[in-house]
C-alpha positions as CSV (number, residue, x, y, z in Angstrom):
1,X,-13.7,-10.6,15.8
2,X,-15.1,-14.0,14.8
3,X,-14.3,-15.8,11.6
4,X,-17.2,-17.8,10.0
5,X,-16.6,-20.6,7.6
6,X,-19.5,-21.4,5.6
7,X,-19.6,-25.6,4.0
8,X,-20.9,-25.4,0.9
9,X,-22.8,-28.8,-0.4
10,X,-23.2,-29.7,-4.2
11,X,-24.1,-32.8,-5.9
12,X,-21.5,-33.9,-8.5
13,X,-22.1,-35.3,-11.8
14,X,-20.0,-37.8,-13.4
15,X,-20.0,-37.3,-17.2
16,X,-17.4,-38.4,-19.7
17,X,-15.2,-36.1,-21.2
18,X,-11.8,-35.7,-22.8
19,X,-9.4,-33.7,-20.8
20,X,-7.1,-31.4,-22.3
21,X,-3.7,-30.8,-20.7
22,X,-3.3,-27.2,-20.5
23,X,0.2,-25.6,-19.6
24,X,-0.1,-22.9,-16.8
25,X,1.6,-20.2,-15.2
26,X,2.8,-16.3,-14.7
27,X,5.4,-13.5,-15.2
28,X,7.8,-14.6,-11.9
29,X,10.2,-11.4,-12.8
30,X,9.1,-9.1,-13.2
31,X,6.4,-10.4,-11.6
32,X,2.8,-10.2,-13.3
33,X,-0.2,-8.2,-11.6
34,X,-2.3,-10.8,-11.0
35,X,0.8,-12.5,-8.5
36,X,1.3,-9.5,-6.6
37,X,-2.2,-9.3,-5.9
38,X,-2.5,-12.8,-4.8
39,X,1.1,-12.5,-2.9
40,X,-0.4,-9.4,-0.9
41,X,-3.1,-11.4,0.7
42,X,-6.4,-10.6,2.2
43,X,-7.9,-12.0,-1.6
44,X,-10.6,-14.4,0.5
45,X,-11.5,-11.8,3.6
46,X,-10.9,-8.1,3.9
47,X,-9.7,-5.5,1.5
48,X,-6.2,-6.0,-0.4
49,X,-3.4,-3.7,0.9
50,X,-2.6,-2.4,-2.7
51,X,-5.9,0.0,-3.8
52,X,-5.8,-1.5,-7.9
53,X,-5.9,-5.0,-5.9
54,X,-8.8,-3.7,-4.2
55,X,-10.2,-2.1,-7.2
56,X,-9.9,-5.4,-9.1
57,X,-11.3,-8.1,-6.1
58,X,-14.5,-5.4,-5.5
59,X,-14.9,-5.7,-9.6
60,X,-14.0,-9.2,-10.3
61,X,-14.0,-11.1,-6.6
62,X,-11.2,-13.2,-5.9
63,X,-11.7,-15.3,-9.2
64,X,-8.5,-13.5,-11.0
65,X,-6.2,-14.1,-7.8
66,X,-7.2,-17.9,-7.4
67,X,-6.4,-18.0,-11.0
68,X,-3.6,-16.1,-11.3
69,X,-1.7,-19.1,-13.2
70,X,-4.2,-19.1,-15.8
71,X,-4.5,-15.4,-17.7
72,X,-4.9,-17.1,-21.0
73,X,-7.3,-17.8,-24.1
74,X,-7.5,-20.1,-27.0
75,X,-7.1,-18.8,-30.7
76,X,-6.7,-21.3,-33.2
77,X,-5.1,-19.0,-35.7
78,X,-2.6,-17.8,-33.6
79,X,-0.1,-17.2,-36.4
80,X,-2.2,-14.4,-37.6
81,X,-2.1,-11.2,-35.5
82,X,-5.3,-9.9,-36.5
83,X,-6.8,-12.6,-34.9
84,X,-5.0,-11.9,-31.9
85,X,-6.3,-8.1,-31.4
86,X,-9.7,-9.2,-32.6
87,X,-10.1,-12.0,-29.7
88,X,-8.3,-9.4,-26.8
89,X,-9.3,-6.4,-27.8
90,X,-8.6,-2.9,-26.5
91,X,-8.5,-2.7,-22.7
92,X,-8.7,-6.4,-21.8
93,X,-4.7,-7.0,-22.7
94,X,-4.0,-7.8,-19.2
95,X,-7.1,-10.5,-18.6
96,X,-6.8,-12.1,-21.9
97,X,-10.6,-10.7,-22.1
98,X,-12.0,-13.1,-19.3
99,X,-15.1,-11.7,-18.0
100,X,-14.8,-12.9,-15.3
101,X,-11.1,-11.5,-14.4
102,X,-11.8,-7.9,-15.8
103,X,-11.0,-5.9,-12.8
104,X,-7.4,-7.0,-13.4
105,X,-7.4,-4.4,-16.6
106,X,-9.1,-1.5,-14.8
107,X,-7.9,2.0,-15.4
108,X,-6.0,2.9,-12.3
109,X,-2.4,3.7,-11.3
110,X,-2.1,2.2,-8.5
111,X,-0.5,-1.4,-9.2
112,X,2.8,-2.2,-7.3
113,X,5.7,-1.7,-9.2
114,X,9.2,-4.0,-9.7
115,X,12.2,-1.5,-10.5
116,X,13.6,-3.5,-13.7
117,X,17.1,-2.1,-14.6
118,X,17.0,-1.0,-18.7
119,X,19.5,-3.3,-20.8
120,X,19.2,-7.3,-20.7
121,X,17.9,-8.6,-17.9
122,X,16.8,-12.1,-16.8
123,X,13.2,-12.3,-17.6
124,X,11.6,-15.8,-15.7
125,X,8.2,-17.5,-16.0
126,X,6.6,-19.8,-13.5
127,X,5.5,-22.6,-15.6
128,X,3.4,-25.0,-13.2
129,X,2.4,-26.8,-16.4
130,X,4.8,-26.7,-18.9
131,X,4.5,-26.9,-22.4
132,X,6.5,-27.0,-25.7
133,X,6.9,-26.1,-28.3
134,X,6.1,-22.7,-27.8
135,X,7.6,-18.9,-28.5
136,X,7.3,-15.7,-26.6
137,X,6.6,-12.0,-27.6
138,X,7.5,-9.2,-25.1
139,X,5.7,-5.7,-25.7
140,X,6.6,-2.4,-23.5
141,X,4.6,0.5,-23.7
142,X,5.6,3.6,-25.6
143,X,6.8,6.5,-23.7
144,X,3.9,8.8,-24.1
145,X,0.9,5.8,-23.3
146,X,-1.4,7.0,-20.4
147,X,-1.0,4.4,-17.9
148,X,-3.8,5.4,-15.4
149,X,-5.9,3.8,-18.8
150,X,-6.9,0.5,-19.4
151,X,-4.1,-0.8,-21.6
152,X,-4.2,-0.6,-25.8
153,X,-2.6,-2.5,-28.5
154,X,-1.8,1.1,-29.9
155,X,0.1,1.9,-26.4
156,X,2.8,-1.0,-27.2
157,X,5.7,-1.2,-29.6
158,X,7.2,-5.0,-29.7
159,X,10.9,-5.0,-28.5
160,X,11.9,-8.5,-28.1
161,X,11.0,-12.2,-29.7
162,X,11.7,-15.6,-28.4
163,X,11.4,-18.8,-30.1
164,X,11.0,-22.1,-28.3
165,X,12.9,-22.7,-24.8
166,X,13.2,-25.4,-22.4
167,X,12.0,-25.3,-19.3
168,X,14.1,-25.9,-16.6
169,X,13.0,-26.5,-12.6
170,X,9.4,-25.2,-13.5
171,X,10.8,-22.2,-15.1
172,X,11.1,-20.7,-18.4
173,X,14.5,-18.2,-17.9
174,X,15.6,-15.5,-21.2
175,X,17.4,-12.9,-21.6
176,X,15.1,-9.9,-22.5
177,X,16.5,-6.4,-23.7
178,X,14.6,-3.1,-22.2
179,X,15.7,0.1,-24.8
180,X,18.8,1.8,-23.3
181,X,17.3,5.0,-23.9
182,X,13.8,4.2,-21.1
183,X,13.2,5.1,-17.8
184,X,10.7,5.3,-15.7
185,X,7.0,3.5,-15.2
186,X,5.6,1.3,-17.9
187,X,4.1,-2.0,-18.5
188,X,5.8,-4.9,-19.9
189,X,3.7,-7.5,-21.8
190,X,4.9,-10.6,-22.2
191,X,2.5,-13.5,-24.7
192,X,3.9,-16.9,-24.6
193,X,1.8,-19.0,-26.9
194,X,1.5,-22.4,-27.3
195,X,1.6,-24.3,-30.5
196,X,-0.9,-26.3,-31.0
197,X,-4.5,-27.3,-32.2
198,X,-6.3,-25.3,-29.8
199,X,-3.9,-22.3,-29.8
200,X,-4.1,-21.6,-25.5
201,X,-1.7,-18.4,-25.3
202,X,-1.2,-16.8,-21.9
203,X,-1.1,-13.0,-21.5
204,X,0.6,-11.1,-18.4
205,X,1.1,-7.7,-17.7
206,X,4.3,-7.0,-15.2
207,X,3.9,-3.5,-14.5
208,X,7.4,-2.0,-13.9
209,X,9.9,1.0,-12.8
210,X,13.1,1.0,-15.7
211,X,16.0,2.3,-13.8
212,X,18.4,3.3,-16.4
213,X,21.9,5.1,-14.8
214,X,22.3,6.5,-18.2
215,X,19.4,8.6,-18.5
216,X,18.3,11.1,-16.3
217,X,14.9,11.5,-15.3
218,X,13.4,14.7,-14.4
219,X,14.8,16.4,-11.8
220,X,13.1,17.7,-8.4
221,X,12.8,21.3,-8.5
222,X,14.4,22.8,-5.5
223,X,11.8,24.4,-3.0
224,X,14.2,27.5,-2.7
225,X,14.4,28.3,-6.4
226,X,10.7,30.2,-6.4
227,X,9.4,27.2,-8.8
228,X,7.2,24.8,-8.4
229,X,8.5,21.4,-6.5
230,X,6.1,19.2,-5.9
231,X,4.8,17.0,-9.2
232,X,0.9,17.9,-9.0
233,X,-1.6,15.1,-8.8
234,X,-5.3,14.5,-9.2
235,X,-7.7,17.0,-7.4
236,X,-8.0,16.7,-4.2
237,X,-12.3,16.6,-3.8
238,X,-13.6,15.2,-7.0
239,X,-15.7,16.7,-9.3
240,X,-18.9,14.8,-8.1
241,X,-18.8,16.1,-4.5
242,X,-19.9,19.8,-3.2
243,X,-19.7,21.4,0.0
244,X,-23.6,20.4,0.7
245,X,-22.5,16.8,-0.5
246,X,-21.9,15.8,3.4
247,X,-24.5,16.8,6.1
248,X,-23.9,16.8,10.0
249,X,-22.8,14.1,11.6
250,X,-20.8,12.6,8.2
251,X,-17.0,11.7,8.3
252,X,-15.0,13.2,5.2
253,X,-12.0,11.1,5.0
254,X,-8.5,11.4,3.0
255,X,-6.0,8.8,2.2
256,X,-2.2,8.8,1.0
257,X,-0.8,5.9,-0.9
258,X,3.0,5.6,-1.6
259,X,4.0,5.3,-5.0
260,X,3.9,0.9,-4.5
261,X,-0.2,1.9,-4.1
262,X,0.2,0.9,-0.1
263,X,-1.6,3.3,2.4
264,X,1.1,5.7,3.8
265,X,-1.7,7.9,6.2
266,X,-5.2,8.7,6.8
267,X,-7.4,11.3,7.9
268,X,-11.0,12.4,8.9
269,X,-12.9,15.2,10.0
270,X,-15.7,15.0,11.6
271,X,-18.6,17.3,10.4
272,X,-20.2,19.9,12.7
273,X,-22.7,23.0,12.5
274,X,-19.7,24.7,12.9
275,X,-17.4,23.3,9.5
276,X,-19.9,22.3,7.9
277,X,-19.5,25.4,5.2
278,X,-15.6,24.8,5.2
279,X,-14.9,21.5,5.6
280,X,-12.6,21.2,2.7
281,X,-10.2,23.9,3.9
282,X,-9.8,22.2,7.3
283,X,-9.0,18.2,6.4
284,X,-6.6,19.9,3.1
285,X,-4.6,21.4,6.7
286,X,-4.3,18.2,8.2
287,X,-3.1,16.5,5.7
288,X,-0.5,19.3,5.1
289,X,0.4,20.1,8.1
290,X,1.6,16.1,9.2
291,X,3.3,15.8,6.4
292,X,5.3,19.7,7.1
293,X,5.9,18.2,10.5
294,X,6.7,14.1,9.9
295,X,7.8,13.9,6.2
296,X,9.6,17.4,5.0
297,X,6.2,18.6,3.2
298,X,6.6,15.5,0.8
299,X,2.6,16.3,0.2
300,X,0.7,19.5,-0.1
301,X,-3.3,19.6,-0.9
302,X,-3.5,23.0,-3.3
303,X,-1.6,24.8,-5.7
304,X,1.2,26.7,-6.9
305,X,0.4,30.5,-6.7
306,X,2.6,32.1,-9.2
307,X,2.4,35.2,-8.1
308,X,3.3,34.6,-4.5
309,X,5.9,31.9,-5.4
310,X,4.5,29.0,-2.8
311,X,1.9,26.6,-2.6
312,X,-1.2,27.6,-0.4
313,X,-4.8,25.8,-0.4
314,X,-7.4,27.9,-2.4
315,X,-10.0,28.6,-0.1
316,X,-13.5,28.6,-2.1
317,X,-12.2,27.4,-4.9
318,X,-13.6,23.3,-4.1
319,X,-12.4,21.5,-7.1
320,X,-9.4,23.9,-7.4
321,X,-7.1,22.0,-5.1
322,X,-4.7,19.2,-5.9
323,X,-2.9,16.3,-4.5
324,X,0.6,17.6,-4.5
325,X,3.9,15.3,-4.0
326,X,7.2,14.6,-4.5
327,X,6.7,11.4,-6.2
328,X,4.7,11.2,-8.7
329,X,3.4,7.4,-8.0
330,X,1.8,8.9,-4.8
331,X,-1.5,9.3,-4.7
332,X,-4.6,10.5,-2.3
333,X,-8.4,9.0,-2.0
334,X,-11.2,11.3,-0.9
335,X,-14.6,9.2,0.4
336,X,-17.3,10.1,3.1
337,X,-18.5,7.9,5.7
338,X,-22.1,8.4,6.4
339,X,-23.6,9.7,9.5
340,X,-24.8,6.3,10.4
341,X,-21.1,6.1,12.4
342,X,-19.7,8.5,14.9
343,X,-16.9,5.9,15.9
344,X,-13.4,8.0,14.8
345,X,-10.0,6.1,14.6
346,X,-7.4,7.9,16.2
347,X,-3.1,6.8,16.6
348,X,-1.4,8.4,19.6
349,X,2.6,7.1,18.7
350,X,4.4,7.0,22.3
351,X,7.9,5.2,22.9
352,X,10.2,4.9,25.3
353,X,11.9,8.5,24.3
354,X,10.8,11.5,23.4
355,X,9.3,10.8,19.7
356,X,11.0,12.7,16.5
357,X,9.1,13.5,13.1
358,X,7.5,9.9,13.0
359,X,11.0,8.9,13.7
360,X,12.9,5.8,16.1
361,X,16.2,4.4,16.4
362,X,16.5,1.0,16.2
363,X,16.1,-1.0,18.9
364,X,13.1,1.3,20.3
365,X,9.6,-0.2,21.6
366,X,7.2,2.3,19.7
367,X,3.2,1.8,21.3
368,X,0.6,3.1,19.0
369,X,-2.5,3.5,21.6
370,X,-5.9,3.6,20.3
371,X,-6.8,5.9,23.6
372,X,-8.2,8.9,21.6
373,X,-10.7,7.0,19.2
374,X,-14.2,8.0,20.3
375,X,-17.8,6.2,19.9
376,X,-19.2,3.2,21.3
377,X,-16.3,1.1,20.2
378,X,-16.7,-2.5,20.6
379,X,-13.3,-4.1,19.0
380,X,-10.4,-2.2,17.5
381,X,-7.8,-4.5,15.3
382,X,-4.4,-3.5,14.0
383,X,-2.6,-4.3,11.2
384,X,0.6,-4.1,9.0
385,X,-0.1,-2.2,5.6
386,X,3.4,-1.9,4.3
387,X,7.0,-2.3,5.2
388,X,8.9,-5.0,6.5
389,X,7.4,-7.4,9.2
390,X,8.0,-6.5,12.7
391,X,7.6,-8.1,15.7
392,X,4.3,-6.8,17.6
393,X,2.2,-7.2,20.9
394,X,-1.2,-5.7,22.2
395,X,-0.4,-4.3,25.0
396,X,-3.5,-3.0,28.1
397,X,-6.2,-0.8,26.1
398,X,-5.5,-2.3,23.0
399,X,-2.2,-0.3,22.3
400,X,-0.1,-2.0,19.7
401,X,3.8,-2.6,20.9
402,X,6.3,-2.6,18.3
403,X,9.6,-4.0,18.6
404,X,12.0,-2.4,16.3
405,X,14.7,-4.7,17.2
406,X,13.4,-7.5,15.5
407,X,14.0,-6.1,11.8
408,X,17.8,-5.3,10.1
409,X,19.4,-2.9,11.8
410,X,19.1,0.2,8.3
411,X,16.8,2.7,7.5
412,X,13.1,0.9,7.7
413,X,9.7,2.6,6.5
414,X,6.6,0.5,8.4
415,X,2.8,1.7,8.6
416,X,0.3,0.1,10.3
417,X,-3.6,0.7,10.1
418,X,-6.0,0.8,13.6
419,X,-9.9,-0.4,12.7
420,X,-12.2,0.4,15.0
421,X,-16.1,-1.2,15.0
422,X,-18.9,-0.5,16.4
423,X,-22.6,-2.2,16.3
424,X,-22.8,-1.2,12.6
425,X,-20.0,0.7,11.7
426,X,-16.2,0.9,11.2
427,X,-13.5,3.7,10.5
428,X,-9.9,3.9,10.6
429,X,-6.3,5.4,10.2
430,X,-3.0,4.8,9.4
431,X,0.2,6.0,11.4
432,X,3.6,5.9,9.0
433,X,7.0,6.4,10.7
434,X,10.6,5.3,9.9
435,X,12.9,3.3,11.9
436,X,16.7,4.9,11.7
437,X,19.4,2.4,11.7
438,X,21.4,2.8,16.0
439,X,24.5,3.8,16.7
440,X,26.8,2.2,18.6
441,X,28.0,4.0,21.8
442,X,31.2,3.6,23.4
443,X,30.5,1.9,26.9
444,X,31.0,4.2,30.3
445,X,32.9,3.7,32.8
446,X,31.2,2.0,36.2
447,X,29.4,4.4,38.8
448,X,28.8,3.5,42.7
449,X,25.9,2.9,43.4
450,X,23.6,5.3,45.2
451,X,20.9,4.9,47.2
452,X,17.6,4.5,45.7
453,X,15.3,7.3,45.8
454,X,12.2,6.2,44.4
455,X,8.9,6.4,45.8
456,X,6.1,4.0,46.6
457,X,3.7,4.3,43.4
458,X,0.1,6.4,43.7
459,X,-2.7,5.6,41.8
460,X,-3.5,9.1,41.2
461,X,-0.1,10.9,40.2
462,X,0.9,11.3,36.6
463,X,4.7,9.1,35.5
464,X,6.2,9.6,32.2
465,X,8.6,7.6,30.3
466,X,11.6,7.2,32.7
467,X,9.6,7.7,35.8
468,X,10.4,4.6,38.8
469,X,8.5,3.5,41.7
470,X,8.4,0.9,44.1
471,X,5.4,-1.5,44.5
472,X,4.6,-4.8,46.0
473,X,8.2,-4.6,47.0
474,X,9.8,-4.4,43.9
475,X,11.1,-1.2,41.4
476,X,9.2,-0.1,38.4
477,X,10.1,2.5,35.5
478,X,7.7,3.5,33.3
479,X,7.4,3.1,29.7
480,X,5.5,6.2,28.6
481,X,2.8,8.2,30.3
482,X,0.4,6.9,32.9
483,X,-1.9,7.3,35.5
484,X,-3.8,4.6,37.5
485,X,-2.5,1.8,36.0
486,X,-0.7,-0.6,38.9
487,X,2.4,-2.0,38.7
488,X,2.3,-5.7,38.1
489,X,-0.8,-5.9,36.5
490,X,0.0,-4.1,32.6
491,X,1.7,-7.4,31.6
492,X,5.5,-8.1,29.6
493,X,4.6,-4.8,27.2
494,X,3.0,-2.8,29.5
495,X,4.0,0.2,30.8
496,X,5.8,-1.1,33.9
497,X,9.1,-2.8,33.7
């Protein structure tokens, strides 16, 4: 894919003025929206990792990330609160009301979250223009505010205020005291005003997990108790959309997003004469039914039947389905591609062992092969949505080889999404797995050698992982499951070794 840069050419005007120094900067822990955002990446091209991010760059553009040191707003009388609400009103807390930054204070839950331990903490502010004298008010939303709403002067109760302090190495640094009695998600809101003539304050909302040891938060239900266990979501097709809301030929498409808002899996089903009346029933399965097989039924699209004591998907009844899951910080997107694609994305995991639940050891080479994605694909493209970075390679066919052995070697949780494009269209999915920590094994004890068996490779017979033939004079094993592909030729991650 081709990246186009485009010059733009304006003529400047040199006009006197007086230029006010103004002090700048963000929430560094926990760290304010706006930073994450910008932190993330994909702000200038593409679509932001984290779906609020996204929500806020396809309101706003990527005016609010460039500018994420400057989330302020003068008000002269900044002594007098009134003032204050009047000039950020309702919903625009977390922009300061900048027009132009507005998609930062959209109502949606799906902002990353920093776990912030309850007590005193060390709260810290990235000052890259300083500025005293100055003081600092931190706000944290009641326990009952709705935080998949725009944010509310009524939602916050003041729990902390700071008078002037010096800034040392670009940072402001003080001790800031969450309740001992919170836990859970909130939003901490941090002013720091500045005072002076003009009254510039600067507003940041750090959205935030309180872990508190001392309180307990609601516990998981167990699944063998005959009650419900799974924390019940948002429905699962929205209101808006019907059965006849898709015609033949259109993609229906489902989403899962971890409770940091990163994309966890994907699916699509394609629709036929023959679904085209039940639809619903048959992508709610998929979705189900990986996550029964990969992830211990962490997610279930239905319901709880009380009478029958399990969950089951409510066939015929559309908008009587639910995104189901054991966090409640997950969440599931619904959306319908068009019929003007037919390109499908499609992850078939392979690795050098027989693969468990979306599960490796470290230390295994895991190939995601984009084999099964149909259409008139022109260029498929990989990338890392969430977890920590691993070393990769595109391998022949434009299978994506990942080397486990280049992270820690604990307990790892990666996804990675596969684009494919066509002459006018795109689609894609996401494959999630987990990388188990090795063991060490005690070394064996030397064998003779034998003689080699192995037979001279054939274009046309079938090798699995394991598999060795001989070829141009030397030994190959096989990596996974081929046919036809020659020995030699598939490169330093391709299938021969």
């Amino acid at each position: 894919m081709q990246l186009r840069t485009k010059c733009a050419f304006a003529t400047i005007l040199l006009i006197p003025f007086s230029l006010q120094v103004q002090a700048h900067g963000w929430s560094e822990y926990p760290k304010a929206r706006q930073k994450i955002c910008y932190d993330q990446g994909n702000i200038w091209s593409g679509t932001p990792p984290n779906p609020a991010c996204a929500q806020a760059k396809s309101i706003s553009g990527s005016y609010p990330f460039q500018q994420h040191n400057e989330f302020s707003i003068n008000i002269p009388d900044y002594n007098n609160f009134s003032a204050v609400k009047s000039a950020i009103p309702d919903g625009t807390l977390c922009y300061a009301n900048d027009p132009q930054k507005k998609g930062m204070g959209a109502a949606t839950e799906g902002w990353t979250r920093v776990e912030v331990n309850a007590g005193t903490f060390e709260y810290v502010f990235t000052a890259t223009a300083p500025h005293n004298p100055s003081f600092w008010e931190f706000y944290l939303t009641k326990p009952n505010a709705d935080l998949s709403k725009s944010l509310a002067w009524d939602d916050l109760e003041l729990i902390q205020e700071v008078g002037d302090v010096p800034v040392v190495n670009g940072q402001y640094r003080m001790n800031v005291t969450i309740p001992q009695d919170r836990v859970g998600d909130a939003i901490l809101f941090v002013r720091w005003q500045r005072e002076d003539a003009a009254g510039e304050g600067f507003y940041n909302c750090s959205d935030i997990t309180i872990v508190n040891g001392d309180v307990e938060p609601p516990t998981e239900p167990d699944p063998d108790d005959g009650q419900p266990y799974l924390i019940q979501g948002n429905t699962f097709i929205p209101q808006e959309v019907n059965l006849d809301s898709v015609e033949v030929g259109d993609t229906v498409n489902y989403t899962v997003f971890n409770k940091n808002g990163e994309e966890h899996s994907s699916f699509s089903l394609a629709i036929t004469e023959d679904n085209k009346n039940d639809w619903d029933r048959l992508l709610a399965s998929q979705v189900t039914g990986w996550y029964q097989s990969n992830h211990n039924g962490n997610v279930f699209i239905g319901r709880w039947h009380e009478e029958m004591n399990h969950y089951m998907y409510f066939q015929g009844d559309l908008h009587g389905n639910y995104f189901n899951s054991k966090d409640s910080r997950a969440s599931g997107e619904f959306t319908i591609t068009s019929n003007g694609s037919e390109l499908i994305a499609a992850i078939t995991p392979k690795v050098l062992k027989p693969l468990d639940i979306a599960k490796v050891e470290h230390g295994d080479l895991l190939v995601l092969s984009p084999g099964e994605s149909t259409g008139n694909i022109t260029d498929t493209e990989w990338s890392q949505v969430s977890g920590s970075p691993v070393e990769t390679a595109t391998g022949p066919s434009g299978a994506l080889v990942i080397d486990t052995s280049s992270l820690t070697n604990a307990r790892h949780e990666l996804s990675f999404k596969l684009t494919v494009s066509g002459d006018s269209a795109t689609d894609d999915e996401v494959y999630s797995f987990v990388v188990e920590p090795s063991t060490p094994t005690d070394p064996t004890d030397p064998t003779d050698p034998t003689d080699p068996t192995d037979q001279a490779w054939d274009s046309n017979q079938v090798y699995t992982a394991g598999d060795t033939v001989t070829h141009d004079g030397k030994t190959w094993t096989a990596g996974w499951w081929t046919r036809g592909e020659e020995p030699g030729t598939t490169g330093q991650w391709g299938v021969w070794r």
